[in-house]
Legacy VTK file of the C-alpha trace (Angstrom):
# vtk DataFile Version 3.0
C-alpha trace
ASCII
DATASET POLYDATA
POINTS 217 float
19.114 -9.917 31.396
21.249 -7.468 29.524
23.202 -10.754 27.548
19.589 -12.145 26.927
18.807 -8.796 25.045
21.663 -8.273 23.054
21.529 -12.556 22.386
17.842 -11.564 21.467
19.475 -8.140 19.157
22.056 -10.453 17.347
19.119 -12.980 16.215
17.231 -10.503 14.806
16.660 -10.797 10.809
17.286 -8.082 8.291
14.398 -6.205 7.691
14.193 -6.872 4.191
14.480 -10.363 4.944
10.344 -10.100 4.948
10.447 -9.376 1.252
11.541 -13.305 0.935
8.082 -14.320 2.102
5.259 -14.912 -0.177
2.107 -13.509 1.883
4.324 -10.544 1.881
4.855 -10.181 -1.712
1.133 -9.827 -2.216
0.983 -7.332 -0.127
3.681 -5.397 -1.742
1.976 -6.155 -5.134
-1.399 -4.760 -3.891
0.392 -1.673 -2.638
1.986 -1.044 -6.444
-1.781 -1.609 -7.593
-2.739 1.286 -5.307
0.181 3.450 -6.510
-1.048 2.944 -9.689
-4.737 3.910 -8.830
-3.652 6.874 -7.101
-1.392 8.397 -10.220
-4.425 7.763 -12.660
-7.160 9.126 -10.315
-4.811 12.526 -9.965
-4.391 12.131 -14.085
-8.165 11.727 -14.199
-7.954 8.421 -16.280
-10.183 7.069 -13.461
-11.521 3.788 -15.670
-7.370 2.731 -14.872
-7.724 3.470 -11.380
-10.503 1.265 -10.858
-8.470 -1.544 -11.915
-5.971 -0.421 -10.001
-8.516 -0.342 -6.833
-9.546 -3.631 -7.804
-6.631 -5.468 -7.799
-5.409 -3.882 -5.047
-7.955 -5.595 -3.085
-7.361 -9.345 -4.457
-3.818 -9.027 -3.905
-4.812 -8.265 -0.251
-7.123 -11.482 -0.037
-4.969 -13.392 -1.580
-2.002 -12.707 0.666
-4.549 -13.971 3.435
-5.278 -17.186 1.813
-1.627 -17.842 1.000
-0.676 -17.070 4.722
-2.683 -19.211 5.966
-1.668 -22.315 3.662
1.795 -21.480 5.116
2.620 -23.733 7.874
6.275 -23.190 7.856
6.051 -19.463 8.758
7.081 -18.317 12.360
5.390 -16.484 15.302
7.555 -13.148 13.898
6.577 -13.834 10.259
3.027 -13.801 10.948
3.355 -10.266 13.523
5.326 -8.708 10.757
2.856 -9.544 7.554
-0.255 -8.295 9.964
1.478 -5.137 10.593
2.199 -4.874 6.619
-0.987 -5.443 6.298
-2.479 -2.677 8.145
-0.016 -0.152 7.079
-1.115 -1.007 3.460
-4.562 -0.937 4.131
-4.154 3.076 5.235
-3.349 3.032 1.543
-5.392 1.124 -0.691
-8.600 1.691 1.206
-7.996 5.266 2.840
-5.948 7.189 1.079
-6.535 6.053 -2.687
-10.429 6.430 -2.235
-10.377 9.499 -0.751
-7.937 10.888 -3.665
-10.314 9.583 -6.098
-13.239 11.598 -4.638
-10.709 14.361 -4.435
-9.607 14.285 -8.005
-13.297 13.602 -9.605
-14.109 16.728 -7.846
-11.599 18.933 -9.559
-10.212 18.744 -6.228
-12.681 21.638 -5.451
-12.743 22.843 -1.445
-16.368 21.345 -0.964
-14.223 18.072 -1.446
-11.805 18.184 1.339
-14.133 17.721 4.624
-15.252 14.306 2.802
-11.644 13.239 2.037
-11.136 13.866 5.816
-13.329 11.769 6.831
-13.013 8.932 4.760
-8.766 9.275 6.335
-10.105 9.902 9.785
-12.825 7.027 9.252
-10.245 4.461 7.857
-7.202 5.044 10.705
-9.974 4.904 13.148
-11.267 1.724 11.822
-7.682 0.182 11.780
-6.709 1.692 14.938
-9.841 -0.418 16.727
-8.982 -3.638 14.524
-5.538 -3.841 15.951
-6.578 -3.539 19.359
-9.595 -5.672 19.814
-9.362 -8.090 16.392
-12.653 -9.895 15.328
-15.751 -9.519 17.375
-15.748 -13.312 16.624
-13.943 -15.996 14.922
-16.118 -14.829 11.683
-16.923 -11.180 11.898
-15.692 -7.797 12.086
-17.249 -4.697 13.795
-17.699 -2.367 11.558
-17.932 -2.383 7.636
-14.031 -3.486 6.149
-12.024 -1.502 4.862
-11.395 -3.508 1.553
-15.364 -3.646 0.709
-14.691 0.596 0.168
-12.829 -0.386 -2.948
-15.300 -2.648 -3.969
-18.120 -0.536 -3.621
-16.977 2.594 -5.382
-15.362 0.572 -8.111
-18.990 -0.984 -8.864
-20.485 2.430 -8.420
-18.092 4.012 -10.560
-20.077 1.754 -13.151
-22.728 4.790 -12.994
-20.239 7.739 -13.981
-20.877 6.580 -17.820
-24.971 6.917 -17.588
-25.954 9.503 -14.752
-24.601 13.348 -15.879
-21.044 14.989 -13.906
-23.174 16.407 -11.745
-25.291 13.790 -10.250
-22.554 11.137 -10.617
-20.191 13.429 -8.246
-23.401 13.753 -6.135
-23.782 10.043 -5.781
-19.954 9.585 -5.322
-19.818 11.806 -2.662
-22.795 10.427 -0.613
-21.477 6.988 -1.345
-17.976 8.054 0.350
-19.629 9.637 3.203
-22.054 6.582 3.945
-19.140 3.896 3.006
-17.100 6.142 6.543
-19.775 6.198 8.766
-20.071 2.094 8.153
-16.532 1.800 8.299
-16.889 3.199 12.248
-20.372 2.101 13.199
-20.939 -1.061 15.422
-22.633 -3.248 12.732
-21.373 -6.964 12.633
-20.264 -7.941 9.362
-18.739 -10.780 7.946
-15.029 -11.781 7.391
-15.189 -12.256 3.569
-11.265 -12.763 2.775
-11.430 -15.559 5.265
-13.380 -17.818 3.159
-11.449 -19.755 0.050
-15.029 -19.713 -2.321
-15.002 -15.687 -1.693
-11.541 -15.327 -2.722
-12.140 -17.166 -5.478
-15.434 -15.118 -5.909
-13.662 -12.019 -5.574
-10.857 -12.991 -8.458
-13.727 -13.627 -10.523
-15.079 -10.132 -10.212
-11.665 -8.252 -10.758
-11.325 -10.422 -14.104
-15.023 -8.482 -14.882
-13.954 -5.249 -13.896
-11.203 -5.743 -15.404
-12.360 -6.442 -19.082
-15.571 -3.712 -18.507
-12.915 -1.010 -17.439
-10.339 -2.543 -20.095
-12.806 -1.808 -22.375
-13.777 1.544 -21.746
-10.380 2.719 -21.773
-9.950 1.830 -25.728
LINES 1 218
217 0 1 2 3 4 5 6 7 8 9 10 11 12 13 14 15 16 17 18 19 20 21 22 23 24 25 26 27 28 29 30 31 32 33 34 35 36 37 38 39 40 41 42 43 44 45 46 47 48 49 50 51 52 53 54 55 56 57 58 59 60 61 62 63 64 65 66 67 68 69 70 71 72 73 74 75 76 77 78 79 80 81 82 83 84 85 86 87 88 89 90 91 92 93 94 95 96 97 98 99 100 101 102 103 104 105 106 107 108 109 110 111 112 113 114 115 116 117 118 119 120 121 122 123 124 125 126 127 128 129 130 131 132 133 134 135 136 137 138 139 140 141 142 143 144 145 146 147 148 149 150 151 152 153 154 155 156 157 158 159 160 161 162 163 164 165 166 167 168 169 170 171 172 173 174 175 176 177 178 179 180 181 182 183 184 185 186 187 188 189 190 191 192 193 194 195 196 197 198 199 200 201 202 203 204 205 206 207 208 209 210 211 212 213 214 215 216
């Protein structure tokens, strides 16, 4: 047993041996995209850290679609790049919306019980993903993480028109109800695991793109 551990020890690869593979890479590029949201949303140039969100979240579909194109990868390549995954996701879809919220509200107190919960909401969510998966072959329980970014970048549309005021009203409300969807037992549907919503989904960060693009000249 003990030679079958250490043979076991002496295969193991280098941990940045996972850098090598391509699923990973998109992760890694989606997690720079959230870096980059996070800095502008603290900086308050929040039309860049909607791009930032955006892309953040086709890098993370696209990492799916590439993984599973991958028929060469192994049983340890395909544990490691889930576990990426999720660790990223904490990221992009807790942390960077909640500091958005944060920062939009002059990161006044009346702010930090919603930025809680959207954390608490979003390891919670994850947490239950990794132990019981899909509630089918199609659908999750529970709203996605990754539709948070897509939701507040599209509301964030709004913060042009509607006054400071209401706009951080609707932002707020949107960030509470987005949490309690994140953790409720609804059914929804597995959108990165379709190739048309991917492609879908590129389409719309090209949009937000140019509309935020624009804004910021």
């Amino acid at each position: 047993m003990a030679t079958n551990n250490k043979e076991a020890r002496e295969f193991q690869p280098a941990i940045i041996s996972y850098v090598n593979d391509l699923p990973n890479i998109c992760s890694l590029l989606g997690l720079a995209c959230t870096i980059l949201a996070i800095y502008f949303s603290i900086i308050g140039v929040y039309y860049a850290a909607m791009i930032g969100m955006v892309w953040a979240v086709a890098f993370d579909w696209a990492d799916g679609l590439v993984a599973r194109r991958m028929k060469e990868r192994t049983g340890s390549d395909r544990i490691f790049g889930g576990q990426l995954d999720l660790v990223i996701d904490i990221v992009s879809y807790g942390v960077a919306p909640a500091i958005l919220v944060l920062s939009y509200g002059e990161f006044a107190p009346i702010f930090l019980p919603i930025t809680f919960i959207m954390l608490a909401a979003s390891a919670i969510r994850l947490s239950y993903f990794s132990t019981f998966g899909l509630s089918d072959e199609s659908k999750y329980t529970g709203l996605a993480l990754d539709n948070n970014n897509i939701a507040l970048v599209s509301i964030f549309l709004l913060e042009g028109i509607l006054s400071y005021g209401i706009f951080t009203s609707v932002l707020y409300v949107s960030a509470l109800g987005l949490a309690v969807l994140n953790v409720s037992q609804i059914k929804t549907p597995k959108f990165s695991g379709n190739s048309r919503n991917v492609y879908l989904l590129a389409l719309y960060t090209l949009a937000i793109t140019g509309i935020y693009g624009w804004k910021l000249l």
